[in-house]
N, C-alpha and C positions, 0 to 999 in steps of 0.2 A: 547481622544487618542484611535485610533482602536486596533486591536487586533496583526494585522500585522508589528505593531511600537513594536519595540524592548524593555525590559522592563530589560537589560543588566546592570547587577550591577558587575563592575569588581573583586569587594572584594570577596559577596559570589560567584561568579563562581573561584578564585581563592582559595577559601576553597573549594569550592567542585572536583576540580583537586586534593587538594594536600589529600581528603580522599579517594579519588579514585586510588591514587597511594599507600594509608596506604592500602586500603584492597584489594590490588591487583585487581581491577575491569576496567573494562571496560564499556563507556555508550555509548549505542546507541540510535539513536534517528528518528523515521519516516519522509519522506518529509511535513507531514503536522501539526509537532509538532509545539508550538510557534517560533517565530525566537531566542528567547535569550535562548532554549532548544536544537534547533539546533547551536547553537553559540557556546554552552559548547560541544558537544557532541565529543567522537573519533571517530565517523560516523555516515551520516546523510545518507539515503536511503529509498528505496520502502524495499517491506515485503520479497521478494527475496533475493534481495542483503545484510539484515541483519540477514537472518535466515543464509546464509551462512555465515556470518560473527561469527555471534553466535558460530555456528557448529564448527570452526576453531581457537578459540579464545583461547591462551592459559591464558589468565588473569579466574584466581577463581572467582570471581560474573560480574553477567553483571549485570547493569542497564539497562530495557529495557523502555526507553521513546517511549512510543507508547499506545497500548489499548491490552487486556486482552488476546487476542487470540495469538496475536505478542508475548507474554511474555511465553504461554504455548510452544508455537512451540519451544522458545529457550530452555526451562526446556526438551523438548522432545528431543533436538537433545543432550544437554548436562547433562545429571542426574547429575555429578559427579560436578555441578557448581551450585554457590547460583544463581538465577534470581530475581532479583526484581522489582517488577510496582511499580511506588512511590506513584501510586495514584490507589485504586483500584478502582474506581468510573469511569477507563476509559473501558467503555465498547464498541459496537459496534451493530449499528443497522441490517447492513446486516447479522451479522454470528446469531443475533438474529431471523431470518426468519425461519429456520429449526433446529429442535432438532436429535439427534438417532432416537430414534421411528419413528417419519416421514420420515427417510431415510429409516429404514429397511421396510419400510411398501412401499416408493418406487421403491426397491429394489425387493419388492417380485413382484411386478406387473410387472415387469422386467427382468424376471431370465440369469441372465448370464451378463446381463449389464455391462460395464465397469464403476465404477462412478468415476469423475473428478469431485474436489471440489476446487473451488477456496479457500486461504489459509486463508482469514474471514470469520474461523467459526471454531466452537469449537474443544478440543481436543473428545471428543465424536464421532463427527461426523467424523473427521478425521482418527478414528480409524475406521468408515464403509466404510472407502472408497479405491480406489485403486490409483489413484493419488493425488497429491495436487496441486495447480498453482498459477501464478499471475498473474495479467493481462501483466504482460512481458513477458512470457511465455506462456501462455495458447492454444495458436495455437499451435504452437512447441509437449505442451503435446501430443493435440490432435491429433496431425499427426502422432506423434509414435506411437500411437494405431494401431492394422491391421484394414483395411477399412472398413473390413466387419462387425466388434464387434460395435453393438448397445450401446450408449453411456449415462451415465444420466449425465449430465454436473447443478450446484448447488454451491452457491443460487442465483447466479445474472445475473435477467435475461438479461440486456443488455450486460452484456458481453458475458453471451453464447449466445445470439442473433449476436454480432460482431464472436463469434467463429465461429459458425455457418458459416459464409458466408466467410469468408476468409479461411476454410477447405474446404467448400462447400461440408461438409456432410450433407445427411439430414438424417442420422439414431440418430441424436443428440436430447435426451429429454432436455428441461430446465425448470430450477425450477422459479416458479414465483417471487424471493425476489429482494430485492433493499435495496441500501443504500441512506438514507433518503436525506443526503446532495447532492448527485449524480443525484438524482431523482429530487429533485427541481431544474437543470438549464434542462432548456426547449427551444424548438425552437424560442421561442419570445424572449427572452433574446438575444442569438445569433443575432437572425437576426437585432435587437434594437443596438447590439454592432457592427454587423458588417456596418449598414449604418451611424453609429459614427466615424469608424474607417476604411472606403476603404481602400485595400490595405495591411492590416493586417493579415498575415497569424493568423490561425485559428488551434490551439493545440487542439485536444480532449479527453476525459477521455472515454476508450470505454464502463465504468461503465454508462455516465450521460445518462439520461433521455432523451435529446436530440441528442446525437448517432444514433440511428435509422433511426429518421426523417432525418440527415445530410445524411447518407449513401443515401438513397431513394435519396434524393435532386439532389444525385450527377449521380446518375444511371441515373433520369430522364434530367439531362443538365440543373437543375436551379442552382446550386452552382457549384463555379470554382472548379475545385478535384485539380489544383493543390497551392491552398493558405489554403487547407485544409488539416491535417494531424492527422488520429488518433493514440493516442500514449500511453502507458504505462506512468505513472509516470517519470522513466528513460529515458523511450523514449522523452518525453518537456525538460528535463535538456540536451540533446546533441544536440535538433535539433537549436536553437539559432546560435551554432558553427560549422553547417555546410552548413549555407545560409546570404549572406550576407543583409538578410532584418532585419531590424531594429525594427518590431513592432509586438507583439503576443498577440493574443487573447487567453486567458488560460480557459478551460472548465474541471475545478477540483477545489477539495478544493483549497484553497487560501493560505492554510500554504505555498504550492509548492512557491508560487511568492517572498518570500524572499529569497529561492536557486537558483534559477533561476537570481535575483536580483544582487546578492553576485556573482555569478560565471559571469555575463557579465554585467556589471554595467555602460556600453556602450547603452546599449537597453532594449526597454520599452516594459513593459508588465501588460496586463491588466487584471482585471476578467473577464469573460464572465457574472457571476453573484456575487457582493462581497459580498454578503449573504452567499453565500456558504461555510459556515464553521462547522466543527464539533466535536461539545460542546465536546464529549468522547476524542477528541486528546489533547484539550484544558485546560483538568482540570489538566495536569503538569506543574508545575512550578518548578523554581529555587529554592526557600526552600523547597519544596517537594521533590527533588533531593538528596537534600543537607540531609536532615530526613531517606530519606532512605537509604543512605551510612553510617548516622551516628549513625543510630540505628537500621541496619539490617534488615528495612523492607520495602515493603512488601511481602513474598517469595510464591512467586508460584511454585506449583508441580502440577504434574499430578501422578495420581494412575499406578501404574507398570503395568497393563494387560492393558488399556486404552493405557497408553505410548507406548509401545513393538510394538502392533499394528497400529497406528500412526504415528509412529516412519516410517515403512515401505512407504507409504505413501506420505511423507517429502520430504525423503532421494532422492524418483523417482522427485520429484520435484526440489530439490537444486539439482539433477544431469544434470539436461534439461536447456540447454540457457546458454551461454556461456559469457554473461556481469554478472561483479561482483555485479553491481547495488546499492553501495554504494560509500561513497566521503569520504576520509581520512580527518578529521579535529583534532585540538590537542592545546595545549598552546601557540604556534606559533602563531597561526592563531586564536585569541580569538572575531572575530566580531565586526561587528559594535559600 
């Protein structure tokens, strides 16, 4: 049984709704949680669309199914609510690339810089910085900056590499980091899938590792640009519904392919690589869920001068880009 096969127990996700209404919470859950995580969930979304959701919520604890950076952001927009990770073992590899120190020390070789941090990566660093983004947003940020303000864009570099060119700033620095899962689907895998698959329009993650290479491709007239489409997160959950092609090649985690799945169950959609999964989304489950609503843990805070700071940061973030970037799910609609 892989990992993308639904592991949905109706019992305890019906214990875990009806603790979720004893303690007034709300769970949200990332596009790339399990499928029986987003099954349960009252909303499944990219880090945008749940950090506003967070910020708006009038339910006392959220469950934040997601990884560790996802669950500060929410403690930061909300102090006055419990946040819980039910697992704290979910970490992340790209907000692992740079710490403070390496920011302020970028910073200095920089004076006056704007920095733009995409929103995996710590509450620390988000406090050095002056925006925050997601890869659904992250052009948008960048463009309301004035043209002339030299930019440090951090920590991934194929997205600021995608910023980059769709700004078509070049006063743009970008930090070297990657997300590990992102980085492993490559040009070979692509091009292995797309001669499996002609015809296949081609979703991209402007995080993966072969991003780059696809943009080049198409500059130079080896790849069609238009069965190609690079996209946010949110951006693959709407393009399905507004082409009547039937077949996607998805180049991002793989948690995506059972929302995508669920929402148009008419049409197929493939990995680019089904490797591409990541272990830190994956170590939530349903009893873990269930543990942490029923025993209050596990709660994250951020320290109040870290927060305060960070806080600003956020706030220019969930204010930029105008998709909610989240999908309403509830006991109606209990999944597969």
């Amino acid at each position: 049984m892989t990992i993308l096969e639904a592991h949905y127990d109706p019992v305890l996700a019906e214990e875990i709704r009806a603790l979720a209404k004893e303690r007034n919470a709300v769970i949200l859950a990332h596009n790339y949680e399990r499928p029986e995580i987003q099954d349960v969930a009252d909303f499944v979304g990219d880090s945008l669309g749940l950090s506003r959701e967070a910020a708006k919520t009038e339910a006392e604890v959220i469950v934040f199914c997601g990884v560790h950076f996802m669950a500060e952001t929410a403690a930061i927009l909300s102090p006055q609510k419990t946040v819980l990770l039910p697992d704290l073992a979910a970490g992340c590899s790209l907000a692992s690339t740079i710490n403070a120190e390496q920011l302020r020390s970028w910073k200095a070789q920089h004076p006056g810089a704007v920095v733009v941090a995409y929103v995996n990566t710590t509450a620390e660093v988000k406090a050095e910085s002056d925006y925050c983004c997601t890869s659904g947003n992250a052009v948008e940020v960048v463009n309301a900056i004035p043209a002339d303000k030299e930019i440090l864009f951090l920590p991934d570099m194929f997205l600021g590499a995608h910023v980059r060119r769709e700004s078509r700033r070049e006063n743009i620095h970008v930090w070297l980091g990657e997300c590990h899962v992102h980085a492993g689907i490559d040009p070979e895998h692509i091009s292995n899938m797309r001669a499996k698959h002609p015809g296949a329009e081609f979703l991209i993650h402007p995080e993966c590792g072969c991003a780059t290479p696809v943009v080049e491709a198409i500059s130079a007239g080896a790849i069609d640009a238009d069965n190609v489409h690079i996209l946010s997160t949110e951006g693959m959950i709407k393009r399905p519904s507004q082409t009547d092609q039937d077949t996607f090649i998805v180049a991002t985690e793989i948690g995506i392919l059972h929302r995508l799945r669920r929402a148009n169950p008419t049409k197929h959609f493939i990995a680019a690589n089904d490797r591409a999964q990541c272990a830190y989304m994956k170590v939530t489950t349903l009893p873990k869920v269930r543990d942490a609503l029923l025993h209050m843990q596990h709660r994250i805070t951020v320290p109040d001068d870290i927060a305060a700071r960070a806080r600003i940061s956020i706030e220019r973030m969930v204010s930029i880009g105008g998709n909610s970037g989240v999908s309403p799910f509830g006991p109606e609609d209990p999944g597969e």
